[in-house]
Wavefront OBJ file of the C-alpha trace (Angstrom):
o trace
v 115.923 107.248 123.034
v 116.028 104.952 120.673
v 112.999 102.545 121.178
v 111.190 106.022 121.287
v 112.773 107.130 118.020
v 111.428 103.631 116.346
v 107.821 103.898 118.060
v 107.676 107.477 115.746
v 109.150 106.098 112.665
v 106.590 103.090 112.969
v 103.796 105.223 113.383
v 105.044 107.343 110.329
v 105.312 104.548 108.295
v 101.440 103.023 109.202
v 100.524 106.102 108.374
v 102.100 105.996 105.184
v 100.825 102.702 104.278
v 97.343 102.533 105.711
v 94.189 102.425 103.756
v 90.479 102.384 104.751
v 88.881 99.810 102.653
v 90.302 96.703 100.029
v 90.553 98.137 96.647
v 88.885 95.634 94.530
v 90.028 95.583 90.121
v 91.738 92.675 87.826
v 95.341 92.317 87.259
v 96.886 93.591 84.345
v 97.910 90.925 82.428
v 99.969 92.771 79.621
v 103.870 92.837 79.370
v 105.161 96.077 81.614
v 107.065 97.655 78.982
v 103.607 97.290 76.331
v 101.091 98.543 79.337
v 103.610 101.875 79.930
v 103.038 102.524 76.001
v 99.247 102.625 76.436
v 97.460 105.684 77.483
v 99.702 108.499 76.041
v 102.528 106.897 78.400
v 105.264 107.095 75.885
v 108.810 107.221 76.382
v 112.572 106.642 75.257
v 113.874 103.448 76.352
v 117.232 104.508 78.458
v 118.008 101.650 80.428
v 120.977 100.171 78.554
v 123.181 103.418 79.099
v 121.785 104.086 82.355
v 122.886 100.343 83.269
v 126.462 100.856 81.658
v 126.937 103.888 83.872
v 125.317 102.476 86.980
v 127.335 99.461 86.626
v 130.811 101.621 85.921
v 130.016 103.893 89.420
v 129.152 100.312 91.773
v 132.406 98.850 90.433
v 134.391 102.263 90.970
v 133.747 102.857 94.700
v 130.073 100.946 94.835
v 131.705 98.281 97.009
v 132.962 101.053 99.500
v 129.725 102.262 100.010
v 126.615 101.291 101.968
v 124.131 98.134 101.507
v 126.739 97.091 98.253
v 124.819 95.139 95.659
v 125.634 93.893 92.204
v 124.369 95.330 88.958
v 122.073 92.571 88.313
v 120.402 92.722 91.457
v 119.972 96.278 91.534
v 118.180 96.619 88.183
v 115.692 94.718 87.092
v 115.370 93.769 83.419
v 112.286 93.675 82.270
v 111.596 92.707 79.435
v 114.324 93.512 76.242
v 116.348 96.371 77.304
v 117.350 98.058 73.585
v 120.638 96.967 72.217
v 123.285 99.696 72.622
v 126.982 99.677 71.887
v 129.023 100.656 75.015
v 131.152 103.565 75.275
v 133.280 104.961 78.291
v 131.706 106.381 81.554
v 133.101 109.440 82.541
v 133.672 109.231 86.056
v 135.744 112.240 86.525
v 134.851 115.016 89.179
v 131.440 117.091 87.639
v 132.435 120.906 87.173
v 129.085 122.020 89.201
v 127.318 123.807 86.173
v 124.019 122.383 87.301
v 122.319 122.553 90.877
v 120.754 119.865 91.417
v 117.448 120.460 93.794
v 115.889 117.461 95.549
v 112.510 117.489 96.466
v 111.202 114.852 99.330
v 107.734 113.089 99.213
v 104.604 113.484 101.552
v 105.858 113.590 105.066
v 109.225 114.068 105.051
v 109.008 117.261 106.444
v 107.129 115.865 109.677
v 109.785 113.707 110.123
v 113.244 113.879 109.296
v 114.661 115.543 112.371
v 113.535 112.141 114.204
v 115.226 110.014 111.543
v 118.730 110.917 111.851
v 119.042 110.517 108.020
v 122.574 110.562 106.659
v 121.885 112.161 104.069
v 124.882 109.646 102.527
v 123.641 109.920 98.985
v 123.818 113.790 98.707
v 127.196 113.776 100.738
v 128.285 111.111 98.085
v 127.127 113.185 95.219
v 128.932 115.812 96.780
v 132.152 114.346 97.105
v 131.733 113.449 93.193
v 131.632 117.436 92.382
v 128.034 117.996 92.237
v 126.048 120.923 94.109
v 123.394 119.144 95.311
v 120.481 120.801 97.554
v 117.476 120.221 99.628
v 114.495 121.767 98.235
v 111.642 122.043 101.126
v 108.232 121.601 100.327
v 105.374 121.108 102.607
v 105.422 118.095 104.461
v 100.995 117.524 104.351
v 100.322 120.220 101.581
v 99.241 120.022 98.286
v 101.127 119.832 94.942
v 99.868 123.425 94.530
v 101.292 124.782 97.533
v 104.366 123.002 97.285
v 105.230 124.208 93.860
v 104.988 127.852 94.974
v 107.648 126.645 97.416
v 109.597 125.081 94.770
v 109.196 128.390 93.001
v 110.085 130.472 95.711
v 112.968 128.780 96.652
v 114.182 129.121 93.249
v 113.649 132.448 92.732
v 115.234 133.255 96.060
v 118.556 131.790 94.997
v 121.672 133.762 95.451
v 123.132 136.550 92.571
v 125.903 133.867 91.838
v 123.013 131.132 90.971
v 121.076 133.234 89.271
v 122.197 131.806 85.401
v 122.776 128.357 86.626
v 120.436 125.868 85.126
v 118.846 123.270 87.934
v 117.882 119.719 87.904
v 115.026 119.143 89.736
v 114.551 115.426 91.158
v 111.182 114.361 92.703
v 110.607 111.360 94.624
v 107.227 109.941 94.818
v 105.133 113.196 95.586
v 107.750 115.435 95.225
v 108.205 114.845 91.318
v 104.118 115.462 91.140
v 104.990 118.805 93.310
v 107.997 119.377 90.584
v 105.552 118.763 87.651
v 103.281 121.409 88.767
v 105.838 123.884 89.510
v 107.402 123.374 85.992
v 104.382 123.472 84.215
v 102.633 126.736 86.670
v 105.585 129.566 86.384
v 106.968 130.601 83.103
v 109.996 131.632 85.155
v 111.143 128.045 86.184
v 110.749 126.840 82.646
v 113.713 129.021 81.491
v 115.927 127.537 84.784
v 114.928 123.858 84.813
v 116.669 121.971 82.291
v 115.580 118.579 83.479
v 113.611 116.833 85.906
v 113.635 113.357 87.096
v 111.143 111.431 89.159
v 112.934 108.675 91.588
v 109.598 106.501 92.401
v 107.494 109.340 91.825
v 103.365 109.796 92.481
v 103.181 110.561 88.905
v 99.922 108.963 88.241
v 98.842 109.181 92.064
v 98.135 105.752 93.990
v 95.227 103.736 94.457
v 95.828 104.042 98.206
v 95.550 107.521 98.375
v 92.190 107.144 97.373
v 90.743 105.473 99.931
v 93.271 107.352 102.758
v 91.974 110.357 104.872
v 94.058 113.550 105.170
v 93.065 113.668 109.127
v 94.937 110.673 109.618
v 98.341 112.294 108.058
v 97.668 115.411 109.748
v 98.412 113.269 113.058
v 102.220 113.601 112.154
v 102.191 117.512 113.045
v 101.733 116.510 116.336
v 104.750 114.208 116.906
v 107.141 115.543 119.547
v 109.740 118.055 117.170
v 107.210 117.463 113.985
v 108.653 119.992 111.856
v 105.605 120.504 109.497
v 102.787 122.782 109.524
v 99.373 121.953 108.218
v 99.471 124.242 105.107
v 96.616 123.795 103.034
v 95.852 119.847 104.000
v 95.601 118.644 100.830
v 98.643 116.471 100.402
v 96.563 113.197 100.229
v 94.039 114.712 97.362
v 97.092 115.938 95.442
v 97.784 111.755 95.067
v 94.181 110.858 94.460
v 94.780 108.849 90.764
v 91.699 110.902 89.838
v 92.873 114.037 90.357
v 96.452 113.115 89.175
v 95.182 112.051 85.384
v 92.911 114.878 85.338
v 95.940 117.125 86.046
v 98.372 115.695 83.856
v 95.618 115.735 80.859
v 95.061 119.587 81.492
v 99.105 120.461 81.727
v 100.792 119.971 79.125
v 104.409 119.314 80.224
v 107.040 121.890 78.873
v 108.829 120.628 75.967
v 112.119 122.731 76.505
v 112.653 120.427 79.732
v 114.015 117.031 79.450
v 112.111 114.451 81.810
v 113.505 111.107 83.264
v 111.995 108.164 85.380
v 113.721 106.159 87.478
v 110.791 103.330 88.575
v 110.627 101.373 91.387
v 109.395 97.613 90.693
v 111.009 95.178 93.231
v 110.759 91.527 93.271
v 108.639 90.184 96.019
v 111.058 89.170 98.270
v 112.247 92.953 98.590
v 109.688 94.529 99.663
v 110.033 95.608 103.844
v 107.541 94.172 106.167
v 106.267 97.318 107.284
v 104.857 97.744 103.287
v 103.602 94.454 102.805
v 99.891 95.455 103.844
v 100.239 97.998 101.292
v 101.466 95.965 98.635
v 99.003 93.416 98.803
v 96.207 96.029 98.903
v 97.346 97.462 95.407
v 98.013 93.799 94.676
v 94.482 93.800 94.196
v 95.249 96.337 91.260
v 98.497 95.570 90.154
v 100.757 93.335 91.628
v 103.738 95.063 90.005
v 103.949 97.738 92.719
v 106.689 98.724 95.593
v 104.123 98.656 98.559
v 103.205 102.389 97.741
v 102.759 103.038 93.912
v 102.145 100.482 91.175
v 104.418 100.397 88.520
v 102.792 102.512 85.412
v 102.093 105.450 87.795
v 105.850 106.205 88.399
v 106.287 107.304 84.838
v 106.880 110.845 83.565
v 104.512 110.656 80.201
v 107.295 110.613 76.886
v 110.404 110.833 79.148
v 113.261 108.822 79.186
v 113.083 106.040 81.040
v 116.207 105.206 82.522
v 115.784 101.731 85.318
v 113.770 99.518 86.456
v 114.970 99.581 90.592
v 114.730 96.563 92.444
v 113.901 97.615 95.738
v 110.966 98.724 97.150
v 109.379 102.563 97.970
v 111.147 102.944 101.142
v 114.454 101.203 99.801
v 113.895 103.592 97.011
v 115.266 106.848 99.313
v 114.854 106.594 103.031
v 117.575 104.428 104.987
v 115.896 104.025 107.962
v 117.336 100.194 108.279
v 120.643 102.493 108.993
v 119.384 104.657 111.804
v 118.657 101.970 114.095
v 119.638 98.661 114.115
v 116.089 97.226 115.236
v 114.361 98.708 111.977
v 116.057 96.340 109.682
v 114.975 93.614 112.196
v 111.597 94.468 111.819
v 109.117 96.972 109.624
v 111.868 97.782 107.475
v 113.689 94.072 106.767
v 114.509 94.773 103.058
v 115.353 98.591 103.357
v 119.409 97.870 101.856
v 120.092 99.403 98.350
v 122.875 101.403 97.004
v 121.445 104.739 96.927
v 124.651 106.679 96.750
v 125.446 104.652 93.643
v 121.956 105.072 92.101
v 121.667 108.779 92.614
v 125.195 109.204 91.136
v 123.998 106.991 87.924
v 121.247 109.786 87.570
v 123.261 112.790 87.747
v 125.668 110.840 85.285
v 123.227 110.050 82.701
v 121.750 113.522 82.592
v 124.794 115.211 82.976
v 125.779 113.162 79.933
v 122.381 113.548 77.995
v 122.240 117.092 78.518
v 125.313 117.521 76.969
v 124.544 116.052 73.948
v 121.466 117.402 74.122
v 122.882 120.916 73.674
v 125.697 120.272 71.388
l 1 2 3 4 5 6 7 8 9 10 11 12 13 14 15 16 17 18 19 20 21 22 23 24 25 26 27 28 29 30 31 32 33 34 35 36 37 38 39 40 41 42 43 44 45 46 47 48 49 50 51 52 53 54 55 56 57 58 59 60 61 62 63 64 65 66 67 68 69 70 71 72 73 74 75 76 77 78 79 80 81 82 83 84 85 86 87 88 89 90 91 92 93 94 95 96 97 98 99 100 101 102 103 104 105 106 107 108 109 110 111 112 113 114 115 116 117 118 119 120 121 122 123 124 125 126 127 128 129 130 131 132 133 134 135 136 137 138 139 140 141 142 143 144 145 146 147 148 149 150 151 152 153 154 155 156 157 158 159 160 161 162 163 164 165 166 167 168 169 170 171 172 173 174 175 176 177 178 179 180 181 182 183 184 185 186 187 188 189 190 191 192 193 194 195 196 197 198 199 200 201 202 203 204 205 206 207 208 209 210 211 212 213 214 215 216 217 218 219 220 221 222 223 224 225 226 227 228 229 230 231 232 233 234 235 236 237 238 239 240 241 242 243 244 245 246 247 248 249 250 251 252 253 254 255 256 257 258 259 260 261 262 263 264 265 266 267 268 269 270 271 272 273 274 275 276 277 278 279 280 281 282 283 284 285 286 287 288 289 290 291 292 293 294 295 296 297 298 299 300 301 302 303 304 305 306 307 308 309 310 311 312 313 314 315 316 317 318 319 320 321 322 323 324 325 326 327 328 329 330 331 332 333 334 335 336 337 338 339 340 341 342 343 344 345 346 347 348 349 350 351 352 353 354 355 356 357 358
């Protein structure tokens, strides 16, 4: 069962990472932090606190949990990360005022009853005193559609939920389908008090571009898919055409904090299985994770809160922990300390929030 389990998840991912032609433009040149300042991309520079409370949770219990890295290798610094005195990390249990709604990227759906996911990173979180929740979207639909089901599921939350506020976290097309929910229905706007794209399809991806939506339609046919087909138009919701044009006509609302957590590993992290993809936006941008380059991960005037040193897949999905032949082969450099990282997050905007409000 278990060869058969890998033969899916390596046809997922070649899905996932195939194009149909070599995308062909120069390499930026220009210093990360300056290039994410051009074109309206503005945005607070986070990443000292963020680090200080990342740093406090890995030395806590990081150690204790899964793929265990240190603080240096897990962050990147690029560039000069803004001075900032330190102050305590509050590591005491959260008192569940928020729920916190994740939202999966393009395929997940298909797929994760095959995966055996542990989900350890919510069941961390979890353990740490925050209500953390699944939010399912469709697995080869459209931003459009998805945010309806964002919506829905929202709206459909029980009498006792009704006056919490939510934290919405996207990764990669998820935070696109969050975006367009947020921005779409009035209604969400007065629940969400922050959003936060983990490696998300803000800005689309080159690859998308030259990828046909027949070819990740093939996952609704794997045995105990559990997607539908929906409106087909998940790979046209990440076209980087249709993705600026979109974020140029919706303006983003301004009661809702936004924070980006970017994914911008160093070479020698990024899985086998992605290193096709990589080297075809390579041809763009070499500072990519094998799925989305750098500058396209980045809410427009949010916070920006880490550069992550691992690569798309490392990013969320431990599939190197399902089966032991995966980290011997597509997905080699799938470790990180997701539990720790997804903690950090709800930390920091626990703690901005709050002073935020007061």
């Amino acid at each position: 069962m278990n060869l058969i389990k890998l033969g899916i998840i390596l046809f997922f991912f070649a899905l996932l990472s195939c194009t149909s032609k070599t995308l062909i433009s120069s390499t930026e040149n220009s210093a990360a932090l300056e290039l994410l300042q051009q074109d309206g991309l503005g945005f607070i520079d986070a990443r000292a606190r963020f680090r200080e409370i990342f740093c406090a949770i890995l030395h806590e219990h990081g150690s204790n949990l899964p793929d265990y890295d240190s603080c240096d290798n897990a962050l990147r610094a690029i560039g000069q990360e803004p001075k900032h005195i330190p102050a305590a990390v509050n590591l005491d249990a959260a008192d569940k005022q928020f729920i916190i709604g994740l939202v999966p990227g393009v395929g997940w759906q298909c797929v994760r009853h095959l995966m055996n996911n542990d989900n350890s990173g919510p069941q961390h979180v979890l353990t740490q005193g925050f209500d953390v929740r699944l939010f399912e979207v469709g697995g080869l639909s459209g931003s459009q559609n998805n945010a309806q089901q964002i919506n829905n599921t929202i709206m459909a939350l029980p009498e006792q939920d009704k006056e919490r506020p939510i934290i919405l976290i996207g990764y990669s097309k998820g935070a696109a389908d969050i975006l367009y929910a947020v921005a779409k229905y009035p209604q969400l706007q007065k629940r969400v008090a922050a959003v936060v794209s983990v490696a998300g399809a803000i800005g689309g991806s080159p690859l998308a571009d030259n990828t046909r939506q027949s070819h990740l339609n093939l996952l609704a046919y794997i045995p105990m898919s559990g997607c539908n087909f929906e409106d087909e138009k998940a790979i046209e919701s990440l076209h980087t055409e249709t993705r600026k044009k979109w974020l140029a006509d919706n303006p983003l609302p301004q009661n809702i904090r936004y924070y980006s957590i970017i994914s911008y590993p160093e070479t020698d992290k990024i899985s086998f299985g992605l290193k096709s993809a990589y080297q075809q936006l390579a041809a763009v941008d070499p500072r990519n994770d094998g799925q989305l380059i750098f500058y396209h991960q980045l809410i427009p005037n949010s916070k920006l809160l880490a550069f992550v040193n691992a690569d798309h897949w490392a990013m969320s999905i431990p599939v190197a922990r399902q089966i032991y032949l995966n980290r011997l082969t597509f997905a080699n450099k799938n470790e990180y300390p997701r539990e720790v990282l997804l903690e950090a997050i709800l930390r920091y905007v626990e703690e901005d929030l709050a002073i935020q409000n007061n």
